[in-house]
N, C-alpha and C positions, 0 to 999 in steps of 0.2 A: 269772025276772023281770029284766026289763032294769034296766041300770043307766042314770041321768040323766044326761043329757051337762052337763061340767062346764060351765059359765058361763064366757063369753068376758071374757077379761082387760081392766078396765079402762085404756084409754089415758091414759100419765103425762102430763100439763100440761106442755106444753114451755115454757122462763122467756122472757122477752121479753128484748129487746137491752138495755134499761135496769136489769135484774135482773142480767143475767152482767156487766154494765158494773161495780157497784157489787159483786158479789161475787168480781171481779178484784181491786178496789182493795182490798177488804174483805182477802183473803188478802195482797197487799202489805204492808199496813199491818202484819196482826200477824204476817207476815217477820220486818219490820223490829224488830218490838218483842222477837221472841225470842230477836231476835239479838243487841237488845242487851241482854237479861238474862244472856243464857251469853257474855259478850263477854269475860269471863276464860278461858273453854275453849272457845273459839273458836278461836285457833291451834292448839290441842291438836288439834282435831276437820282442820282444813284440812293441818296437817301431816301426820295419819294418810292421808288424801284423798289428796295428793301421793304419799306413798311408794308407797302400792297403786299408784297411776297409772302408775306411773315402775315398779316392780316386773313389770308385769301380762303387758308382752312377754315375758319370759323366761320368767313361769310359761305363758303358755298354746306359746311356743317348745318347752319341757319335756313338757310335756302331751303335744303332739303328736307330739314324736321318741320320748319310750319308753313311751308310750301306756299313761302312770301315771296315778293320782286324783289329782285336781287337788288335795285334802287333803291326799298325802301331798307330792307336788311343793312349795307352800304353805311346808310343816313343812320342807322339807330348804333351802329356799330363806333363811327367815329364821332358822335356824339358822348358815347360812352369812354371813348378815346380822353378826348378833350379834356372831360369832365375829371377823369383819371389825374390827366398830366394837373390841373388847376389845383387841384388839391393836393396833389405830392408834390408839387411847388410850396403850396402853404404850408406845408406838417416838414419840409426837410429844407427847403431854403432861409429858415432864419434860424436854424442850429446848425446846418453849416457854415453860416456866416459869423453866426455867434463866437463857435469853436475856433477858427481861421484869425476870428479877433483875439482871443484868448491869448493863441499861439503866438501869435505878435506881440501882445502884450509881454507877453513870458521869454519871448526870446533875449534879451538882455541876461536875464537871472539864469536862463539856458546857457548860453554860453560860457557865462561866469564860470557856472558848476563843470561845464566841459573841458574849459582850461584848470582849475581848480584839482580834477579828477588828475587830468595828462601832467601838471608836477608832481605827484607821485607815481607814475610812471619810467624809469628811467630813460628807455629808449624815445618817450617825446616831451622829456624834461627841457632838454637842451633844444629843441626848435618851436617852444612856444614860450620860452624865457624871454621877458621884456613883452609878451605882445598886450596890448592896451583891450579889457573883454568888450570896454563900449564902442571902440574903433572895429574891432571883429565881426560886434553885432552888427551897427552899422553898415558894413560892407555885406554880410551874409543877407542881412537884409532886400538892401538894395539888388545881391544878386539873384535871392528870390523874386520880386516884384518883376524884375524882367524877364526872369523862367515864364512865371505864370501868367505873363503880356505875350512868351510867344511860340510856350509850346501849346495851347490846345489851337490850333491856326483854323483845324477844320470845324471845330465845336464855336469858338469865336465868330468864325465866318459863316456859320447855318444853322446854330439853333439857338446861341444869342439874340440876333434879331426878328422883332414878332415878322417884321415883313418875309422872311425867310422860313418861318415856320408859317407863316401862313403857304405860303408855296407849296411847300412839302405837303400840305395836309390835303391842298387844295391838286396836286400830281396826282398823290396816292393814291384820294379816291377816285379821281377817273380812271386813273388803271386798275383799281379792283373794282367797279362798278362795270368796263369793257374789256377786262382782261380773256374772258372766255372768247370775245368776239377776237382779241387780236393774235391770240393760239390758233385759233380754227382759222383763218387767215392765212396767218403763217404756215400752218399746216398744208393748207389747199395748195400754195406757190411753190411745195417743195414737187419736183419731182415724180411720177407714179413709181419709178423704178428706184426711188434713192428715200423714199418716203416711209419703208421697213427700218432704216440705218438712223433716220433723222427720230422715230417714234422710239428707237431704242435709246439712242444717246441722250433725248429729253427726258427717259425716264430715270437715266444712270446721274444725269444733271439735278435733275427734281432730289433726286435720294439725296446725293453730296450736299448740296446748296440747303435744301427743308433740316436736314438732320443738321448739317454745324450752324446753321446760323438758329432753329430756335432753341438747339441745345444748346449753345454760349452765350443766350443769353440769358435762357433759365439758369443756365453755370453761374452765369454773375451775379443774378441776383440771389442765388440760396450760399455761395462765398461770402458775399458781401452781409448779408443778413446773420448769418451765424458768426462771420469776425464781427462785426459790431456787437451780439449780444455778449459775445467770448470776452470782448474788451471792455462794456460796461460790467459786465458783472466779476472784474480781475477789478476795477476800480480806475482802466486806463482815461488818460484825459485826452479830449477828442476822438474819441471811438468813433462815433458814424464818419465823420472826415474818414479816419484810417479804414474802415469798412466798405467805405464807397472808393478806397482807391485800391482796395485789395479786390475789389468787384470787377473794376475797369483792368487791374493788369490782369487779369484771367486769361487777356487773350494772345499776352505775351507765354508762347513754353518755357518752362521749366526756371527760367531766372524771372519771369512774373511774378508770385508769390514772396520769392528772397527780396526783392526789393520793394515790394511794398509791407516786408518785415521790417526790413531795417530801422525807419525812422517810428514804428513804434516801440521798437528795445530800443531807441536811442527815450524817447518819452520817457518808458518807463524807469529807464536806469536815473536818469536827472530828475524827475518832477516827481517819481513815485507813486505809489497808490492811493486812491479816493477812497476806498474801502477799507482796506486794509494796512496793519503796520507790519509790512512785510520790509527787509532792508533790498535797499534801492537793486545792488548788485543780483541779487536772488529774484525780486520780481522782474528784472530784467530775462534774467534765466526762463523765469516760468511764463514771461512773453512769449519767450522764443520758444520755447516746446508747445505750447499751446498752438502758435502757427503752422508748426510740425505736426503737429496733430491732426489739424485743420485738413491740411496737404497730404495727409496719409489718406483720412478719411476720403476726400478728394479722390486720392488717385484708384481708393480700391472697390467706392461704392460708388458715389457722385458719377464720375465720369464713364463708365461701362455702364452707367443704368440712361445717362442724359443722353452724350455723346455717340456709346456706343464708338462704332470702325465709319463712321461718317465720313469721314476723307480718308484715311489709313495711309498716313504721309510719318516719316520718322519725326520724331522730334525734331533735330537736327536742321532740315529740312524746314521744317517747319519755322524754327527761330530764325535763319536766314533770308525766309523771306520776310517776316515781322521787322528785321534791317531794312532790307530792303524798299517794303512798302511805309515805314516810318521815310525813309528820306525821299520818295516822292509824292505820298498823300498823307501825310502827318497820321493822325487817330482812324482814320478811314483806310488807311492802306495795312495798319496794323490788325484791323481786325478782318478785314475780308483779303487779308495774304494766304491765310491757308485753303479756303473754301476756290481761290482762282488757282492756283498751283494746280489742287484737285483736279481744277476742270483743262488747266493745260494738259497735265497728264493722261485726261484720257481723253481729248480731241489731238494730241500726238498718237497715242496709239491704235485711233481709229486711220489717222492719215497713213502710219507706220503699214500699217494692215493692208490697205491700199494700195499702197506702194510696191508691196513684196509681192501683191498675186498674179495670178498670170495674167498676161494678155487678152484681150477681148479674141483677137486673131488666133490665135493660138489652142487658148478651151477651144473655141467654134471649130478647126481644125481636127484638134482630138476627138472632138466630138462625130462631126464627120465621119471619120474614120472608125471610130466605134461605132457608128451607125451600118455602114458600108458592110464591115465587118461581119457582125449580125444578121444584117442581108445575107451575106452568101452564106452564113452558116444555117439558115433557114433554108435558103432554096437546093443545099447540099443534101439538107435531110429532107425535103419535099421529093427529091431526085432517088435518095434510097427508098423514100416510102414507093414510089412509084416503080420503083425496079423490085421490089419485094414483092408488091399486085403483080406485075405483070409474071415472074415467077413463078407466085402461086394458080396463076392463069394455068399458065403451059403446066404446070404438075397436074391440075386438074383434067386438063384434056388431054393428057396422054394417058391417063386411066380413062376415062371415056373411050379412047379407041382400044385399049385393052380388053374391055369388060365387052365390046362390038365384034370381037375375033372368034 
């Protein structure tokens, strides 16, 4: 007995332009809303992001030289991680701690010497006459202690506590231990016809995104390592403190470096040199040119050999949005302000491109018609070839019946 041939699969209802319009938007929206319900473990989650990102070369580097699991690779990888951060906790958290007491300590005698300096000054003789230097310090004090309560919000809130760095570490490596599976993935869901534009754009993404984020932070660390050696070896006091925050504004442009100059010519002018008896006003000088220095070097070797045209956004631009992402993700919005700009500007211009070409109807049309076209200019010359034969027919047998006569 035969068996009944199965029933031909109902054809799915394709949505119409106004249905995928509104269930784009429909997915936007509650993006947006879920993002901002976990917007407390939202750096948690973007910082684990990052480090896989920034990790992923040297494991799939690994991978491929001793043709190990990518698991085990993973394991040996953030173990060597860990081991890193435990020890540059030990060798740099208790001489920054030390220096930051120092500074406290010294601020009273700081001040002194600051009001001290401003009545020989005329123009700010007259608006620090009468002020008390330990009532000053006091207040300057106090308005430090609260700076430093609430500006690092995002570093406070995710890498201060171990239960938050345990997270991160514990994100990161499953997504660089399944990051290859969840590209190939994503890859497979795009599209066949839109899957050229998506392999493009994730390559032009991978360049922006690889190039400034491990160039800034190779940038910070070879800044911060050379102002700290520049400042220990002038004699200044708190050097790695000032070298670690000349490290961290790197990723501010262009007024980054001037402000984390400032308060070491302000050091050096008041407290003077450890090394040297150089007068206070003149090493304050050769503070400041040395950071110039710094910045020049910076601008004409450092940064075209690190950085490189990785995002190619003006400066400008660039500080604007460092505003920008300071007032809505604190330390985390300053540093990956320019690498997302990058990437708006060219998922704008991908959409821009889009937008301006022709109609599907319309090529298809031209097309048509160039085809059509074609056609008849084929079968016009099909028709001359065939009028030419029949031509050379008749010449030929009219000489046949001549040469018969």
């Amino acid at each position: 007995m035969s068996e009944k041939p199965s029933p031909l699969p109902i054809p799915s209802h394709r949505w119409s332009y106004d249905l995928r319009r509104w269930v784009v938007i429909g997915l936007v929206v509650a993006g947006a809303i879920f993002s901002y319900f976990i917007r407390e473990t939202l750096p948690i989650l973007i910082l684990a992001l990052l480090v896989a990102y920034l990790l992923n070369p040297i494991v799939g580097l690994l991978v491929r030289r001793f043709k190990a699991p990518r698991l085990a690779v993973c394991a040996v990888v953030y173990l060597v991680l860990i081991a890193s951060l435990i020890e540059l906790s030990i060798l740099v958290t208790p001489n920054v701690a030390r220096q930051v007491s120092g500074l406290f300590n010294d601020f009273d005698a700081l001040v002194k010497r600051m009001l001290d300096l401003s009545q020989q000054l005329p123009l700010l003789a007259n608006w620090t006459a009468g002020m008390d230097p330990l009532a000053v310090a006091q207040q300057l004090r106090q308005e430090a202690r609260t700076l430093a309560e609430q500006s690092p919000r995002f570093v406070a809130g995710a890498a201060s506590s171990l239960l938050n760095v345990f997270l991160v570490l514990v994100i990161s490596f499953y997504l660089l231990k399944d990051g290859d599976t969840f590209i190939r993935r994503i890859k497979d869901a795009v599209p066949e016809a839109y899957r050229v534009d998506f392999e493009r754009i994730a390559r032009e993404l991978d360049k922006v995104w690889s190039g400034f984020l491990r160039g800034q932070v190779l940038l910070a660390l070879i800044i911060g390592i050379v102002t700290t050696l520049a400042l220990t070896i002038l004699g200044v006091r708190s050097a790695l403190l000032l070298g670690i925050l000349a490290g961290i504004l790197e990723v501010v442009p262009t007024i980054g470096p001037i402000i984390a100059m400032i308060p070491a010519v302000f050091i050096a002018l008041f407290q003077g040199s450890t090394n040297w008896q150089i007068d206070p006003l003149i090493f304050a000088l050769i503070v400041m040119l040395t950071y110039f220095g710094i910045q020049q070097l910076e601008n004409h070797l450092i940064v075209p050999n690190v950085l490189g045209a990785s995002v190619d956004l003006p400066p400008v631009v660039i500080l604007i949005g460092t505003v920008v992402g300071a007032g809505l993700a604190g330390v985390l919005g300053i540093f990956l302000a320019a690498p997302i700009i990058a990437t708006g500007r060219l998922v704008l211009r991908y959409v821009l491109t889009k937008l301006f070409e022709p109609l599907p109807g319309s090529s298809d049309q031209s097309s048509v018609v160039s085809h059509q076209s074609s056609v008849i200019s084929h079968q016009s010359s099909v028709v001359s070839h065939q009028s030419s034969v029949v031509s050379d027919q008749l010449s030929v047998s009219s000489e046949q019946s001549v040469e018969s006569r």
